[in-house]
C-alpha positions as CSV (number, residue, x, y, z in Angstrom):
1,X,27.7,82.1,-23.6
2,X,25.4,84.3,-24.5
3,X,23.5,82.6,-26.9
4,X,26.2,81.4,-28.8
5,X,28.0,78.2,-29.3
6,X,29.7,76.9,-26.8
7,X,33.6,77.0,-27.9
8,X,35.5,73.5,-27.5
9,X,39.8,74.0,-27.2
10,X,41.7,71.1,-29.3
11,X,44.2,69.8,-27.0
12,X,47.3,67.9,-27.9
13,X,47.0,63.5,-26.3
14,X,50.9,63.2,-25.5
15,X,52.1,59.8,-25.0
16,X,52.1,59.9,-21.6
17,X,47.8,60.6,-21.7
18,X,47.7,57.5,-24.0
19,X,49.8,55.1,-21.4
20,X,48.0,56.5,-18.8
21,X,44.6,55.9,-20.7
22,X,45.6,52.0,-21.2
23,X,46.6,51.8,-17.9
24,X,42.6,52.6,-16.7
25,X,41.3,50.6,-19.3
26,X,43.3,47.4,-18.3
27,X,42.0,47.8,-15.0
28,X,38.4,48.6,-15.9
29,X,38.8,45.4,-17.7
30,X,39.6,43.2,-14.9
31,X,36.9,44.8,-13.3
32,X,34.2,43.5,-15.2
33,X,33.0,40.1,-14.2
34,X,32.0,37.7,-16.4
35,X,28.2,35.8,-16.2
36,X,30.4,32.4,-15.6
37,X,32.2,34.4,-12.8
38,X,29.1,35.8,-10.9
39,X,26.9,32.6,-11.0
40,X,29.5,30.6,-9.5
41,X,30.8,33.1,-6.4
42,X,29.8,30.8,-3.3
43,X,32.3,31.8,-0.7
44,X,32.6,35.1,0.3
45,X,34.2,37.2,3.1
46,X,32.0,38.3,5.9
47,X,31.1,41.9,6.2
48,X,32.5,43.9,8.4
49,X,29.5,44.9,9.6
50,X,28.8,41.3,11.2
51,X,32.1,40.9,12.2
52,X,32.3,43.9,14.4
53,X,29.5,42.4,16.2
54,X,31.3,38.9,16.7
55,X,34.4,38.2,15.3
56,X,34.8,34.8,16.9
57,X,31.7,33.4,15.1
58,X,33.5,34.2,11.5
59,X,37.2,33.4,13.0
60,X,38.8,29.6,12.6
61,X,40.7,29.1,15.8
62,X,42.3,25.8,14.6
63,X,42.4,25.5,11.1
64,X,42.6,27.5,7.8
65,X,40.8,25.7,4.9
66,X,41.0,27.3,1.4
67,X,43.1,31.0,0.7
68,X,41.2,33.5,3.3
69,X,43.3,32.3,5.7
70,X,46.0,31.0,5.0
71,X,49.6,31.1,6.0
72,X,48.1,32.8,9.5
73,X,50.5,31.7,12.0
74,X,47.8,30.8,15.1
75,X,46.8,28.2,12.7
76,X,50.0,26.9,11.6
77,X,50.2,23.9,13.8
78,X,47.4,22.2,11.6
79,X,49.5,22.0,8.8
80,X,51.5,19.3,9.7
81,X,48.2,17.5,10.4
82,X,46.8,18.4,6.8
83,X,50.0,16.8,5.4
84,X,49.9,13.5,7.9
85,X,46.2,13.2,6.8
86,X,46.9,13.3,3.1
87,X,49.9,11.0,3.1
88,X,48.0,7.9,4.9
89,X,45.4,8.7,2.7
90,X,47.1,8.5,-0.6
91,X,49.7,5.5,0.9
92,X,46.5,3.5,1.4
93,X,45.7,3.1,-2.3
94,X,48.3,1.0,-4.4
95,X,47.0,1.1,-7.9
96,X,49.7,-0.1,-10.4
97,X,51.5,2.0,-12.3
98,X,50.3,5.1,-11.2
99,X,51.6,8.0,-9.5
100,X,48.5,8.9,-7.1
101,X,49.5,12.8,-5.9
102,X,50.7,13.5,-10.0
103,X,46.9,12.0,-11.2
104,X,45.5,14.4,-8.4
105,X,47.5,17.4,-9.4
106,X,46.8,16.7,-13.1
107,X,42.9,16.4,-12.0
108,X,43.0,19.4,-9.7
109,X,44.6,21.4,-12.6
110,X,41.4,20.8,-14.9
111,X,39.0,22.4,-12.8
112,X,41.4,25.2,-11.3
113,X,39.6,28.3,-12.9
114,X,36.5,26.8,-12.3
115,X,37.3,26.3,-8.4
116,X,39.0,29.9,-8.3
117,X,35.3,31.8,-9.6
118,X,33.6,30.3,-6.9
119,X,35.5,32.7,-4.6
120,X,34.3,36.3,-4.3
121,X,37.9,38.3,-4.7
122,X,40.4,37.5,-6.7
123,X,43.0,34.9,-5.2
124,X,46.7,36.0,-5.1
125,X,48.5,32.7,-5.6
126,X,50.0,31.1,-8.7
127,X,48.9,28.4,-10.5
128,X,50.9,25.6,-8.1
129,X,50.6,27.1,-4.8
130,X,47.0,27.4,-5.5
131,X,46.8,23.6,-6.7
132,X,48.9,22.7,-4.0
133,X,46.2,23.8,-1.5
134,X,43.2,22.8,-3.0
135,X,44.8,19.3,-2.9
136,X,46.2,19.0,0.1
137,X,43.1,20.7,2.0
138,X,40.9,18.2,-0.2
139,X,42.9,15.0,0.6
140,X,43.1,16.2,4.9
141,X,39.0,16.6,4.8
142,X,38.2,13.6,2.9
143,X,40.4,11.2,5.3
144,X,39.0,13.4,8.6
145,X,35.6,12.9,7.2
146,X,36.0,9.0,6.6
147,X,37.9,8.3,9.8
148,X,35.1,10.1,11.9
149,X,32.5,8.1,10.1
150,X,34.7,4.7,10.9
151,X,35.4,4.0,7.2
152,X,39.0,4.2,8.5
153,X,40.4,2.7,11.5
154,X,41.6,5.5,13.9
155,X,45.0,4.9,15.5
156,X,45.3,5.6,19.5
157,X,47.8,8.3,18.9
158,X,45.7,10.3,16.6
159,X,46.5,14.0,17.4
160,X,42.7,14.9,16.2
161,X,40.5,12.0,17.6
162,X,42.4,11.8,21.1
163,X,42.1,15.3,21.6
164,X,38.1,16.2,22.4
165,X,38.2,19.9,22.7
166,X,40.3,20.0,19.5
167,X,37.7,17.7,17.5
168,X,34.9,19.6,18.5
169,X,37.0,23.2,17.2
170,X,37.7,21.6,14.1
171,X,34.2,21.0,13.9
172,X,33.4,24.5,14.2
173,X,36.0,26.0,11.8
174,X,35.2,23.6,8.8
175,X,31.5,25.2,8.9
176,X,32.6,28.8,9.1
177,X,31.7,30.7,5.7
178,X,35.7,32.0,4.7
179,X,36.9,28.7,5.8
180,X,34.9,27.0,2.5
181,X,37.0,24.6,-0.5
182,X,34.2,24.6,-3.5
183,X,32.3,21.1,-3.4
184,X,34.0,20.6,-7.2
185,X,37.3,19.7,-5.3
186,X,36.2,17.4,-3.2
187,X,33.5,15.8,-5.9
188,X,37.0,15.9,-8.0
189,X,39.6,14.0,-5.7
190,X,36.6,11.6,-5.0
191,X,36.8,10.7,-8.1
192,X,40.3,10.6,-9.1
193,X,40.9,6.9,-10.8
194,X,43.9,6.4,-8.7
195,X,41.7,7.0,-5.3
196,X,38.3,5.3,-6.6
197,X,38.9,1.8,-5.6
198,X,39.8,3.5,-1.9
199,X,36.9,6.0,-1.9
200,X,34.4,4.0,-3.2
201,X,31.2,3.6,-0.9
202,X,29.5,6.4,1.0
203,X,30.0,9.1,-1.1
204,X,31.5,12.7,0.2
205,X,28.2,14.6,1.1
206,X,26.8,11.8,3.2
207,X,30.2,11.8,5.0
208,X,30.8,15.6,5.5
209,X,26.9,15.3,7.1
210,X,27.8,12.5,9.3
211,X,30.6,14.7,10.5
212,X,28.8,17.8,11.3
213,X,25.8,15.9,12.8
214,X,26.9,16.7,16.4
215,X,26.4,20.6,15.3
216,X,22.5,19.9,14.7
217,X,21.8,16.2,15.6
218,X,20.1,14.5,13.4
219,X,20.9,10.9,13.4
220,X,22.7,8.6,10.9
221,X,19.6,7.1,9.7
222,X,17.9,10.6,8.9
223,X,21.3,11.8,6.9
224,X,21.8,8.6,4.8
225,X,18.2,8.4,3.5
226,X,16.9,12.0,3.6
227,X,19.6,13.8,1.8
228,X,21.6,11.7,-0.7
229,X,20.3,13.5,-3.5
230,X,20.8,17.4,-1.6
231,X,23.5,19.3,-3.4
232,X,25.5,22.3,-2.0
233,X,28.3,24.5,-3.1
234,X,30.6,23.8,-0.5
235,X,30.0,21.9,2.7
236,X,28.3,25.3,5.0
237,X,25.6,25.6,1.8
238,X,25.2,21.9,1.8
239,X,24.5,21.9,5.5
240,X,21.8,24.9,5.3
241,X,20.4,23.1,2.3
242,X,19.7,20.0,4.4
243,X,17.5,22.0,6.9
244,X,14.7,23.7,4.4
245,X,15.6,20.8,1.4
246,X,13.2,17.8,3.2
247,X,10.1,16.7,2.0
248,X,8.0,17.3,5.0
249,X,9.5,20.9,4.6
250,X,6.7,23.6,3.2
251,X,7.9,25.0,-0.3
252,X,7.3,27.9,-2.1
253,X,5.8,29.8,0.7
254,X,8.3,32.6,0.7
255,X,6.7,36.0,0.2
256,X,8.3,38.8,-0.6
257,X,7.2,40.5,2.5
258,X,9.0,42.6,5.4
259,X,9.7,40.7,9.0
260,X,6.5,40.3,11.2
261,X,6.0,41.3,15.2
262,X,4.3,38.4,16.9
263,X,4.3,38.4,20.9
264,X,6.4,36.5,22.8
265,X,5.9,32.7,24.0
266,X,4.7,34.0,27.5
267,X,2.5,36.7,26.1
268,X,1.2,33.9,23.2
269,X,1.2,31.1,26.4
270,X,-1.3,33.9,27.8
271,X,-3.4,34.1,25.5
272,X,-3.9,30.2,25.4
273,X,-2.0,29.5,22.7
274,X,0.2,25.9,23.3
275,X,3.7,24.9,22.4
276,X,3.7,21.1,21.5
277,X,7.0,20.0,20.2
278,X,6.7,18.3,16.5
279,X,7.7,15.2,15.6
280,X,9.8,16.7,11.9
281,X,12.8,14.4,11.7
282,X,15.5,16.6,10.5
283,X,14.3,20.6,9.6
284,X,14.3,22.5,13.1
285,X,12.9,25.0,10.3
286,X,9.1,23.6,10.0
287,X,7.2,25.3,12.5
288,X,3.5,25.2,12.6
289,X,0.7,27.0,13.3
290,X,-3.4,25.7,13.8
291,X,-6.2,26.3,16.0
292,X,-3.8,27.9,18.9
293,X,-1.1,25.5,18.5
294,X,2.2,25.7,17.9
295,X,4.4,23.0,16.4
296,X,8.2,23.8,17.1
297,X,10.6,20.7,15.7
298,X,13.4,20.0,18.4
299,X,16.5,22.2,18.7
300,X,19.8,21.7,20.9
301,X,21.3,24.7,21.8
302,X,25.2,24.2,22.5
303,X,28.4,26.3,22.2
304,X,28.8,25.9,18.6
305,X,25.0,26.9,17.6
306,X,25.7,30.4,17.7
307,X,28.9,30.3,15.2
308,X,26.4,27.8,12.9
309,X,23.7,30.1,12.5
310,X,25.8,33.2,12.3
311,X,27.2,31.3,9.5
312,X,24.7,30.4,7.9
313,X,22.6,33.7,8.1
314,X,25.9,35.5,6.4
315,X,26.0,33.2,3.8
316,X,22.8,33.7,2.9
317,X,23.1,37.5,3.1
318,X,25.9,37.6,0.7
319,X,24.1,35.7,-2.0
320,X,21.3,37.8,-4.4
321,X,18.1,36.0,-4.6
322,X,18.9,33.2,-2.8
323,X,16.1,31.7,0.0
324,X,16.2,33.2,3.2
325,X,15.4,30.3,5.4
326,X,17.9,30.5,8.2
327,X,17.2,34.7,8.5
328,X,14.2,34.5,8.2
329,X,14.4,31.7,11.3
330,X,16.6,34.1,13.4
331,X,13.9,36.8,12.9
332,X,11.1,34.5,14.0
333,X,12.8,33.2,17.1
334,X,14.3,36.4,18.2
335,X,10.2,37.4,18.2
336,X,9.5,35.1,20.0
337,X,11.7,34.9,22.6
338,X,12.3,38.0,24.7
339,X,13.6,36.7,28.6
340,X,14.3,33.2,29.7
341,X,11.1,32.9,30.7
342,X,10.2,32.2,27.2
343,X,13.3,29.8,27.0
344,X,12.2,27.6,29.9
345,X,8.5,27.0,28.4
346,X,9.8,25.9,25.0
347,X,12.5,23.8,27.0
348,X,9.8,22.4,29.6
349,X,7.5,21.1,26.7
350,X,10.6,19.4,25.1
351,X,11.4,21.6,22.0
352,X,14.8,23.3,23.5
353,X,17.5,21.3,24.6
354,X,20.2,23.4,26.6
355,X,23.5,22.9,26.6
356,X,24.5,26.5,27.4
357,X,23.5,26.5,31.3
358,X,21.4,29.5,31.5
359,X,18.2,29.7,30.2
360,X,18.8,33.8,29.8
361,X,21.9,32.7,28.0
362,X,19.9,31.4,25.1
363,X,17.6,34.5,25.0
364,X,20.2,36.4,24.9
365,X,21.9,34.5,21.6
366,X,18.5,34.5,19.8
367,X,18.2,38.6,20.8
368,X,21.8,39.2,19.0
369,X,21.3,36.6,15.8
370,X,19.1,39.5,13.9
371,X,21.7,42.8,14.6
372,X,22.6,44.1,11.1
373,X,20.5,41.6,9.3
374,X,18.4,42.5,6.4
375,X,15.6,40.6,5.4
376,X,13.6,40.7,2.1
377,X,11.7,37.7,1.9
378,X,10.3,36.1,5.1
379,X,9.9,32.4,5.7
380,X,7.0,32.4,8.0
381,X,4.8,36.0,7.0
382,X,1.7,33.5,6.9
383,X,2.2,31.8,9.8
384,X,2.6,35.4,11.9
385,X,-1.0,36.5,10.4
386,X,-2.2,33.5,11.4
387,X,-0.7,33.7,14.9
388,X,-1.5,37.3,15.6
389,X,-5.2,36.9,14.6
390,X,-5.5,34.4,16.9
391,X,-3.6,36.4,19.5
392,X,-5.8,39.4,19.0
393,X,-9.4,37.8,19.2
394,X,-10.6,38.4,22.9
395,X,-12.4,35.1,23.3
396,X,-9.3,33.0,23.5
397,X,-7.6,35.6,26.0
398,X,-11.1,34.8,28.3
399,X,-11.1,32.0,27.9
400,X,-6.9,30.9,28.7
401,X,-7.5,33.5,31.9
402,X,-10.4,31.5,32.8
403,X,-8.5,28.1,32.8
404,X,-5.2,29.9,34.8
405,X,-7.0,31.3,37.4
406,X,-9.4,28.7,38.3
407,X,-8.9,25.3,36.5
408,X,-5.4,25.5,37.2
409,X,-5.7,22.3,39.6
410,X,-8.2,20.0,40.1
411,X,-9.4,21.5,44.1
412,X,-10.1,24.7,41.7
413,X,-12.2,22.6,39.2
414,X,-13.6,20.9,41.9
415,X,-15.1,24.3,43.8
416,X,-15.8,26.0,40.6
417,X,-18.2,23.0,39.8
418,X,-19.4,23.2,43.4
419,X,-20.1,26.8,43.0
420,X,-21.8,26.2,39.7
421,X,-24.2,23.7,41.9
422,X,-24.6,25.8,45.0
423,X,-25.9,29.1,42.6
424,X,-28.0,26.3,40.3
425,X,-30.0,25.1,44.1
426,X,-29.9,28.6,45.2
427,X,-31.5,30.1,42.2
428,X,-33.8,26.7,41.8
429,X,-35.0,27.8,46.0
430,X,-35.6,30.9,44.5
431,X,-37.9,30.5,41.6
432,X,-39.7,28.0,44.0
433,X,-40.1,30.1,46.6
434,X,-41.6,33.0,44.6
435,X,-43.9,30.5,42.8
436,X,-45.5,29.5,45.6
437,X,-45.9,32.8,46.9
438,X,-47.4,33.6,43.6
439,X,-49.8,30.6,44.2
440,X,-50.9,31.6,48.0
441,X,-51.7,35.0,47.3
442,X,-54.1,34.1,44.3
């Protein structure tokens, strides 16, 4: 411009700008969460990232539960079901006067924009259809959940209960991260008026734990006193919460630290350090570490463990901030394990319990947990300087190759003390023998 000012053209907005103009700003409006909006987003779709890697472990092969998947038709045949489930339920209560399904509509209504912000994408259903679901979906899992608990009988012809392969799917898809209701519907319907007197009792976390138990066994005893007071945002984040929310569980550890190399349990097993399996009732999370020995709490390892972990971990990936318990688990273990060698020591001293056949099999689930994971903040940083230091003082790798190679029976203790003896008389001849020589010539 040479210097001079730069020369600005007045151009004419025609109506068609201005409409197009509105037309942006409505959508940049939508776009915009609000802080009510972000703090209550819960259930999210998975990446795609993790679902190229293994679609199955994000995929309901039964049942759809909430909008992500709904009105697919490989899970249409549980619809019937949902509807069966919620009529018994609501033909079992008989207050007078009242219309039970209108007093559960009306309820449902309330909280409807609530219940619709704890998805992460807006959900494309009007106000009834999306009512509609969230009652009916509420009404089947309440009645499943009492039924498997034996609040409710169970008739013979059950289509659920007598089918065992169909149970244990249905299982599977209810923990599944898209396959989520918010934990305000079910809290809601459980406490419709018209259902109290019917629902009153155990209340709905303590059954939905009961029902998942066989995922992660924990025993009855261990749910109904350890996590009454454990609250989640829908029944996966409830079920994560339970495994880093117990008292024995360390807290506030969490460092804001980058994932840690330790060696492997045969490499560790090497250098003398020893797996003992702890007694923790309930957190497969609280490992251990002190004086070269490892505290593991009990795990099973069945077909369903891989889908609840996956789970979990992409839960916890989708959510800013939050813990990192379960990746930061994945991380350890998949350190820790390399071959199922290191499977069949953790399984010989009683802290795996294998339900997959192979020992490589489970190695080779705990390999692929940690593939386009990120981790931030990790669980056990602490307990990995603690192990490596151990690991990489030369005194305990002496002293474990000393004990393999010849105390590792009790013949070999027997001739290394025998040697010891022999070298002791030897050496004792010897000193004598020069004495006295000593003593002659003088």
């Amino acid at each position: 411009m040479n210097g001079e000012a730069e020369q600005y053209v007045a151009i004419e907005i025609t109506n068609q700008n201005k409409e197009l103009a509105n037309s942006i700003k409505v959508k940049l409006d939508k776009s915009i969460p609000s802080s009510t909006t972000t703090t209550q987003c819960s259930i999210y779709r998975v990446h795609e990232k993790f679902r190229k890697i293994h679609k199955f472990a994000y995929t309901p092969e039964m049942i759809s539960i909430g909008p992500f998947h709904r009105g697919q038709g490989s899970l249409a045949a549980m619809e019937d079901h949902k509807l069966r489930y919620a009529h018994a339920l609501l033909s079992r209560t008989t207050p007078i006067g009242t219309n039970k399904l209108e007093e559960c509509v009306a309820y449902m209504g309330r909280i409807e924009d609530e219940a619709r912000k704890c998805y992460s994408e807006p959900i494309v259903l009007s106000s009834n259809e999306f009512v509609e679901m969230m009652v009916i979906d509420g009404l089947f899992m309440i009645e499943l959940f009492r039924k498997s608990a034996g609040e409710v009988k169970i008739e013979r012809d059950d289509p659920i209960f007598g089918n065992i392969w169909g149970l244990s799917s249905l299982v599977r898809d209810l923990v599944l991260l898209e396959n989520q209701l918010p934990m305000i519907v079910l809290d809601c319907l459980f406490n419709v008026p018209a259902l109290k007197e019917e629902l009153q009792g155990v209340s709905i976390k303590i059954l939905s734990l009961k029902f998942f138990d066989p995922l992660m066994p924990r025993g009855k005893e261990v749910i109904q006193t350890s996590f009454s007071g454990t609250e989640g945002k829908h029944l996966l984040d409830l079920l994560g919460k339970t495994f880093h929310d117990l008292p024995s569980a360390p807290k506030g550890k969490v460092k804001k630290v980058s994932w840690k190399f330790i060696p492997s349990v045969t490499e560790l097993k090497r250098a003398g350090v020893k797996f003992v399996k702890s007694s923790t009732n309930g957190s497969f999370l609280d490992i251990k570490f002190k004086d070269g020995v490892m505290e593991i709490p009990p795990i099973i390892i069945q077909d369903q463990t891989d889908t609840l972990l996956r789970n979990l971990i992409a839960s916890e990936q989708c959510c800013d901030g939050h813990v990192t318990y379960m990746t930061s688990y994945a991380f350890f273990m998949d350190s820790l394990i390399n071959t199922g060698d290191d499977v069949g020591v953790l399984r010989k001293q009683g802290i795996m319990t294998n339900y997959l056949g192979d020992d490589e099999d489970v190695a080779d689930l705990f390999n692929k947990l940690c593939c386009e994971v990120t981790l931030a903040n990790f669980y056990y940083s602490e307990l990995c300087d603690q192990v490596n230091a151990y690991y990489k003082t030369r005194w305990h790798v002496w002293r474990a190759t000393l004990k393999r190679d010849y105390f590792n029976n009790p013949w070999a203790i027997v001739s290394f003390v025998g040697a010891i003896i022999l070298l002791f008389l030897t050496l004792t001849s010897t000193i004598f023998a020069i004495l006295s020589f000593t003593v002659h010539d003088s």
